[in-house]
C-alpha positions as CSV (number, residue, x, y, z in Angstrom):
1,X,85.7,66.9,153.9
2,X,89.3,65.5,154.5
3,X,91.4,68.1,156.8
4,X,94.4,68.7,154.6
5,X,97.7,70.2,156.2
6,X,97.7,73.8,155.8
7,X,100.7,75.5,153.7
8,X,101.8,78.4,155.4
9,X,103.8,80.9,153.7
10,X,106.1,83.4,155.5
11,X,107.9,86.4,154.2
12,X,110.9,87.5,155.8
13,X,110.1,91.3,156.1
14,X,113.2,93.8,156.4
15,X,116.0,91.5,157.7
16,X,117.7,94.2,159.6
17,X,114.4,94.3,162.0
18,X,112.5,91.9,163.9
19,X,111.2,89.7,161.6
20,X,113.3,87.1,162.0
21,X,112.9,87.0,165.8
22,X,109.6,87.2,166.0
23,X,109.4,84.4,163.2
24,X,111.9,82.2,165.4
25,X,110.3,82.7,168.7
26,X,106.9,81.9,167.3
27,X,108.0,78.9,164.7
28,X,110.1,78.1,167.8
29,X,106.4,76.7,169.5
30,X,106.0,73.0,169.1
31,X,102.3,73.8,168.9
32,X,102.9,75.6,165.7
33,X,103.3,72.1,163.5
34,X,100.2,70.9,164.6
35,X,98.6,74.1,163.2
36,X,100.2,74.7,159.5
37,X,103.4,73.7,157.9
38,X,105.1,76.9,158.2
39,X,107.6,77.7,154.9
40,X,110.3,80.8,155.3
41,X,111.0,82.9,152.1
42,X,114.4,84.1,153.4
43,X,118.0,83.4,154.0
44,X,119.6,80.7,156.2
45,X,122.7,82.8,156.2
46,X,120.4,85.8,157.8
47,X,118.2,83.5,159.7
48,X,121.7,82.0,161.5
49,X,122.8,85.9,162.3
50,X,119.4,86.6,163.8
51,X,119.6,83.3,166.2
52,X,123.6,83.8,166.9
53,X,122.6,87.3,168.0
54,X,119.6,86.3,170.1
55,X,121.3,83.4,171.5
56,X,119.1,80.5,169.9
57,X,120.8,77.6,169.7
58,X,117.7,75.1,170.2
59,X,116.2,75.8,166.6
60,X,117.3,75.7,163.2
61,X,114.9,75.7,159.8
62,X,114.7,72.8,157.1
63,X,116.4,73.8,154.8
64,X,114.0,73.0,150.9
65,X,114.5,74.1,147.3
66,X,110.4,74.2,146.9
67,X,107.6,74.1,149.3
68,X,106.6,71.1,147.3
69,X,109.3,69.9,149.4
70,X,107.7,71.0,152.9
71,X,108.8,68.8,156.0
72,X,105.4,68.3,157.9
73,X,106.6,68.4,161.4
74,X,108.9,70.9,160.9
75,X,109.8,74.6,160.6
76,X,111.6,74.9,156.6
77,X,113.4,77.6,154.4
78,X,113.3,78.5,151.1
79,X,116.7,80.1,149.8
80,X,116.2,83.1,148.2
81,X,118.8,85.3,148.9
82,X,122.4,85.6,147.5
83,X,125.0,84.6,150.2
84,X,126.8,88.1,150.2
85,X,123.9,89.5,151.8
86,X,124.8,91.6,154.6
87,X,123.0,92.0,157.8
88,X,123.2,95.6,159.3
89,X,120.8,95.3,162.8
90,X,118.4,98.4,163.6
91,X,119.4,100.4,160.2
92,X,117.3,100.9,157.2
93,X,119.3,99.9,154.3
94,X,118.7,99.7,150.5
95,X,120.0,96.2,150.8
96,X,117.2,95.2,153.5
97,X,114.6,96.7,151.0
98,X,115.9,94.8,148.3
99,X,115.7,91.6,150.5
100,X,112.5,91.7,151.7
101,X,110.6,92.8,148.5
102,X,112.4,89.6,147.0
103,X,111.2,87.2,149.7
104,X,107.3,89.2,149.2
105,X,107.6,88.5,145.1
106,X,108.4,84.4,145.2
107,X,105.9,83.9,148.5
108,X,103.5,85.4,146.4
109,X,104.4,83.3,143.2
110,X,103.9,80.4,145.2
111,X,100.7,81.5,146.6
112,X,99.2,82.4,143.4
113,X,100.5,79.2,141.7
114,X,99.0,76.8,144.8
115,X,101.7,76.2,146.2
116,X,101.0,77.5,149.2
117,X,97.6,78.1,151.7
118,X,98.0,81.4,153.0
119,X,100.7,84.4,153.5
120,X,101.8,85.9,156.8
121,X,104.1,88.5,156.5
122,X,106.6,90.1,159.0
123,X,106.6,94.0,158.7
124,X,109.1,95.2,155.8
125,X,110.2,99.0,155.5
126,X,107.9,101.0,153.6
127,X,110.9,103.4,152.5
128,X,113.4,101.4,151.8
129,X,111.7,98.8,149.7
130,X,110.4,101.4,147.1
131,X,112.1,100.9,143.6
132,X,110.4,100.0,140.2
133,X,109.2,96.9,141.2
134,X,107.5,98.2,144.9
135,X,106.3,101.8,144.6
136,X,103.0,101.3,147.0
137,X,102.6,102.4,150.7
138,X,102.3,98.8,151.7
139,X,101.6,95.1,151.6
140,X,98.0,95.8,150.8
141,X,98.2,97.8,148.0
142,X,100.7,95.8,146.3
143,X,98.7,92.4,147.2
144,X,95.7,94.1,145.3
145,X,98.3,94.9,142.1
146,X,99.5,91.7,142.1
147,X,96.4,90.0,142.3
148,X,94.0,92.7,139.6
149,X,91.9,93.2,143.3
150,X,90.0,97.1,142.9
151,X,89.0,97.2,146.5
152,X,90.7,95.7,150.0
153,X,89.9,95.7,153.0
154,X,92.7,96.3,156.3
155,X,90.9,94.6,158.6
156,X,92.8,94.7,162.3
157,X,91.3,91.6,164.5
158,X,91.8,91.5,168.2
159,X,90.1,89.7,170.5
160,X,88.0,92.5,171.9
161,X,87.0,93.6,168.1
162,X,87.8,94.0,164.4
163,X,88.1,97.5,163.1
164,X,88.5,98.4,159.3
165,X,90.1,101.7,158.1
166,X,87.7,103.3,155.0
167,X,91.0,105.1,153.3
168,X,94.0,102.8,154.9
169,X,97.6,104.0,154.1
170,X,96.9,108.0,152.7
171,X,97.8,111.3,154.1
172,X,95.3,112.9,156.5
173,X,95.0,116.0,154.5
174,X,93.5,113.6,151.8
175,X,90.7,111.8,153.5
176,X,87.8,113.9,153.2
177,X,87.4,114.2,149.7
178,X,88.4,110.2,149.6
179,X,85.3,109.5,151.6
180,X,82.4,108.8,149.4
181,X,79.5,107.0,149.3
182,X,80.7,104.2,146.4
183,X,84.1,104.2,148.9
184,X,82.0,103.2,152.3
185,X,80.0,101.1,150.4
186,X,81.9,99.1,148.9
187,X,83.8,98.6,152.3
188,X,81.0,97.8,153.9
189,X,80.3,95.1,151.4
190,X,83.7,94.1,152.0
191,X,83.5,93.8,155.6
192,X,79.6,92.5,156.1
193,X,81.3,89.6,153.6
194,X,84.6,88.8,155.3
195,X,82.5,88.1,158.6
196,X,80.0,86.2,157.2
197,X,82.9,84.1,155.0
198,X,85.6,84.6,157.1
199,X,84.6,84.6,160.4
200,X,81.4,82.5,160.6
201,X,79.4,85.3,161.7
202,X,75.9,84.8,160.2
203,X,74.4,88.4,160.8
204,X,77.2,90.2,161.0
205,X,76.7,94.0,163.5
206,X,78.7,96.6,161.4
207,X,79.5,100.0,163.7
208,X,80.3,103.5,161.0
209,X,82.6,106.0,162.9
210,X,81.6,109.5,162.3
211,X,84.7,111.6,160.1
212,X,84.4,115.1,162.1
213,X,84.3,115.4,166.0
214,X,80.9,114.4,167.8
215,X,80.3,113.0,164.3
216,X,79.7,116.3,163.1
217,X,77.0,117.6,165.6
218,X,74.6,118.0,163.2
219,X,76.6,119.1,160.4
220,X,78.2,122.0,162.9
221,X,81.3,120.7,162.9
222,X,81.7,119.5,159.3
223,X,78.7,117.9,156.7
224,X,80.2,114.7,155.5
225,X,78.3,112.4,158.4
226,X,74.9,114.1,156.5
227,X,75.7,114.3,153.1
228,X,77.5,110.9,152.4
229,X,78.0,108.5,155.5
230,X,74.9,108.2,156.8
231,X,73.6,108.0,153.0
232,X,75.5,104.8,152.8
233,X,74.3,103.7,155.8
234,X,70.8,104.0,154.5
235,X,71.7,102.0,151.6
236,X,73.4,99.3,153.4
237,X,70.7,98.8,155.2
238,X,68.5,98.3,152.2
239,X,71.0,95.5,150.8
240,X,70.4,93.6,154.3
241,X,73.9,95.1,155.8
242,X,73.1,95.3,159.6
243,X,75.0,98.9,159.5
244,X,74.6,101.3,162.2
245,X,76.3,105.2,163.1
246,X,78.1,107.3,162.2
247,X,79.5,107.2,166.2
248,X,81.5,109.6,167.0
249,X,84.8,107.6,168.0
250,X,85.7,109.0,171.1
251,X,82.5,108.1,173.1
252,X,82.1,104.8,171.0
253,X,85.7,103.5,172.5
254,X,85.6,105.3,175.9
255,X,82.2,103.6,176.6
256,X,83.1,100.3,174.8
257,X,80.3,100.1,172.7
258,X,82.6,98.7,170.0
259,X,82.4,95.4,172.1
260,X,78.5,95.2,171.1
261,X,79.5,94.9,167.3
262,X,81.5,92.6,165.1
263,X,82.8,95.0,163.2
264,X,83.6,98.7,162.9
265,X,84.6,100.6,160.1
266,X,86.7,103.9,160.9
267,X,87.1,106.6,158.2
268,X,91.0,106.7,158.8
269,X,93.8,104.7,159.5
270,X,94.7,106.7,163.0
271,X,91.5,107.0,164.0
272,X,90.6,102.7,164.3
273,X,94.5,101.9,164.6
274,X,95.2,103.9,167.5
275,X,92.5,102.3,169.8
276,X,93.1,98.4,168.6
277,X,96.6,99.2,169.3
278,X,96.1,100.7,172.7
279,X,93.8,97.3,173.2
280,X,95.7,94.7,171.2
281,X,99.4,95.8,170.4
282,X,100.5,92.3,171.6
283,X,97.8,89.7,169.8
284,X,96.2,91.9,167.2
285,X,96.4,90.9,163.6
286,X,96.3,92.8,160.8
287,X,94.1,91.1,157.9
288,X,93.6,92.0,154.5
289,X,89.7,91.3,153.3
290,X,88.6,91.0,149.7
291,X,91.4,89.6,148.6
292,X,91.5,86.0,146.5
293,X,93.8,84.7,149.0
294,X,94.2,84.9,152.8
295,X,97.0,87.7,154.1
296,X,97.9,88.1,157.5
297,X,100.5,90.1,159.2
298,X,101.1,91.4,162.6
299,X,100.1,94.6,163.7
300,X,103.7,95.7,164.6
301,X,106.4,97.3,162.7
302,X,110.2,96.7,162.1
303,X,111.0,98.0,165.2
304,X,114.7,98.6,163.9
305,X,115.2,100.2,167.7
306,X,115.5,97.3,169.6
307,X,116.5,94.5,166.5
308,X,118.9,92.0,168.1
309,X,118.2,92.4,171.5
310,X,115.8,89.5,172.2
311,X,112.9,92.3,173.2
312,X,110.2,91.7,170.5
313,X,107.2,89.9,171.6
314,X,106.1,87.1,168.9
315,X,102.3,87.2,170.0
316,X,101.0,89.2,167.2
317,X,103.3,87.1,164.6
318,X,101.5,83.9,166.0
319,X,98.5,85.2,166.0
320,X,98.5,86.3,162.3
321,X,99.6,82.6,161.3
322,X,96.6,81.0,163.6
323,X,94.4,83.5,162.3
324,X,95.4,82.8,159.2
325,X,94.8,79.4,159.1
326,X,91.3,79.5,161.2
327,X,89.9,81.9,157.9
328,X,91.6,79.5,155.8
329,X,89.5,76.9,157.2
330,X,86.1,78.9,157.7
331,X,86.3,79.7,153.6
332,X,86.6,75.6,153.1
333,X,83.9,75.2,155.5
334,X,81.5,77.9,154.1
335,X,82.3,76.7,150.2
336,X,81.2,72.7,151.6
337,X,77.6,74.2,152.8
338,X,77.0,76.2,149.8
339,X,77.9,73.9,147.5
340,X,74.8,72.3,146.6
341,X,72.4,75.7,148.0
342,X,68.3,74.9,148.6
343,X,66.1,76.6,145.7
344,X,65.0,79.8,147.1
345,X,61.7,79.6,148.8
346,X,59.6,83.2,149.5
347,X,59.1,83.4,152.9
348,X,56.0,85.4,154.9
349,X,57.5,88.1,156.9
350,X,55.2,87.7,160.1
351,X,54.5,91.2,162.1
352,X,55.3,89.8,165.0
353,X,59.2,89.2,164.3
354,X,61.6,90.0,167.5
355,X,62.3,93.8,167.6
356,X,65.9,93.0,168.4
357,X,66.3,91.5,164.9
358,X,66.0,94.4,163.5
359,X,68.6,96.9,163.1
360,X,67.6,100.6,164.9
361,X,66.5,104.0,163.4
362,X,70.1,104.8,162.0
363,X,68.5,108.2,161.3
364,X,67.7,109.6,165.1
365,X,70.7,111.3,165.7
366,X,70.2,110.8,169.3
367,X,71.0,107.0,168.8
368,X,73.0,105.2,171.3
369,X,73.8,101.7,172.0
């Protein structure tokens, strides 16, 4: 298979934050063009402000009307932004919504049109991009409107582990009567698939987070781990998902059981976010499975607070374009191998198959790792 340059498509994010920085500092690593061929949808009249006011003057972007027109070996902008634009550092402003949904809408139009591989984007403003165009609670709901997707996955990837959220971006008050059975299903399905496809990982270890406190305690302290997760446990285990739980999360994280699997799925979004970020604020990546495209984004926000001042670390940011490119790469690979599949041949299923291939009785409620 011939190892085509990867594409990489950035969007600016909120200009008045650290996007910019963090895209600089990162694009700014000569390692970077070895990777991808990175491609800015921005301004170079912001992109100048951001590097006069952190002092860069040893970088500036290719300037290109089309990624069509894509230097290889170096870092390049497309234009899409009117010159009047005004750049207010560390406020929220209806103009830095306006920008950074307008960069979002033509890196997507190039992704969707081939253009481009794969989409990284820096963190907008989740207030002040709303309008007629943008009225979701962030880039993953909007990626699944654009692209007709029913389900998504946020899938956060560190290097000590990769945690999904079962409800993502909703009020607390509204998760239990969001959790279902169809609902941890099909993320489950979601997540055993992105780390078979995505990741390489041929039997993928999936860990289920309890919703209530001591994962209920045996239905004392709330019924949903009996009635519905550990149901779909029990049926993911029947489709050949190696699921296990519900853990309750506090012992799962303070005993670092979670580095036994290669997944978890948490009910919440505080509930896996505020562990990965307490583990991986600085490299974590946020990824979005079970889309038709690959999306990555660091796990950091606009940061308006300290925009300007050279403070922002671009770790995450270059981690969410190498990651994006290594899952770019792993769905080539996979769709090579299973091109041209074997005819299926039924195997005999000897007794004497290694216990530790086998996943354990997710119905003892004394399980532990």
């Amino acid at each position: 298979m011939e190892k085509k340059a990867i594409i990489a498509g950035i969007s600016q994010g909120d200009i008045n934050g650290i996007g910019y920085e963090v895209i600089i500092k990162a694009l700014m690593d000569n390692d970077m063009n070895e990777i991808c061929i990175p491609v800015v949808y921005g301004s170079p009249k912001v992109a100048a402000y951001h590097r006069k006011a952190l002092n860069i003057n040893n970088f500036s972007f290719n300037n290109i009307r089309s990624a069509d027109e894509a230097h290889s070996k170096k870092a390049n902008m497309i234009n899409c932004l009117d010159d009047n634009i005004r750049v207010e550092l560390g406020k929220s402003t209806p103009q830095g919504g306006e920008a950074a949904l307008v960069s979002l809408e033509r890196a997507v139009e190039d992704l969707l049109n081939g253009k481009i591989d794969v989409l990284v984007t820096a963190p907008i403003d989740k207030h002040n991009i709303q309008s007629d165009s943008f009225h979701f609670n962030g880039h993953t709901e909007y990626l699944k409107s654009k692209t007709g997707t029913s389900d998504a996955l946020m899938f956060m990837i560190g290097e000590s582990m990769r945690i999904g959220v079962a409800t993502g971006h909703v009020p607390l008050g509204k998760v239990p009567e969001m959790i279902t059975v169809d609902l941890l299903m099909s993320q489950l399905r979601l997540m055993n698939q992105s780390l078979i496809f995505d990741f390489a990982i041929g039997r993928p270890r999936i860990a289920v987070l309890g919703l209530n406190p001591h994962a209920g305690d045996n239905s004392l302290l709330g019924s949903e781990e009996t009635d519905i997760i550990i149901p779909a446990i029990q049926q993911a285990v029947k489709e050949g998902i190696l699921a296990f739980g519900p853990y309750p999360s506090d012992g799962f994280f303070g005993a670092g059981s979670f580095s036994k699997f290669d997944g978890i799925l948490a009910m919440y979004h505080d509930q896996g976010l505020a562990p990965f970020k307490a583990l991986s604020f600085d490299t974590g990546v946020n990824f979005t499975a079970g889309l038709p495209f690959v999306r990555t984004s660091p796990v950091h926000g606009t940061a308006f607070q300290i925009a300007g001042k050279g403070e922002a670390s671009e770790s995450s940011f270059r981690q969410a374009v190498y990651l994006a490119c290594n899952i770019f790469r792993n769905r080539q690979i996979y769709s090579e191998i299973t091109r041209n599949p074997l005819k299926h041949q039924d195997m005999e299923i000897h007794h004497n198959e290694r216990a530790d291939e086998l996943p354990p009785d997710i119905f003892n409620s004394d399980q532990s790792l």
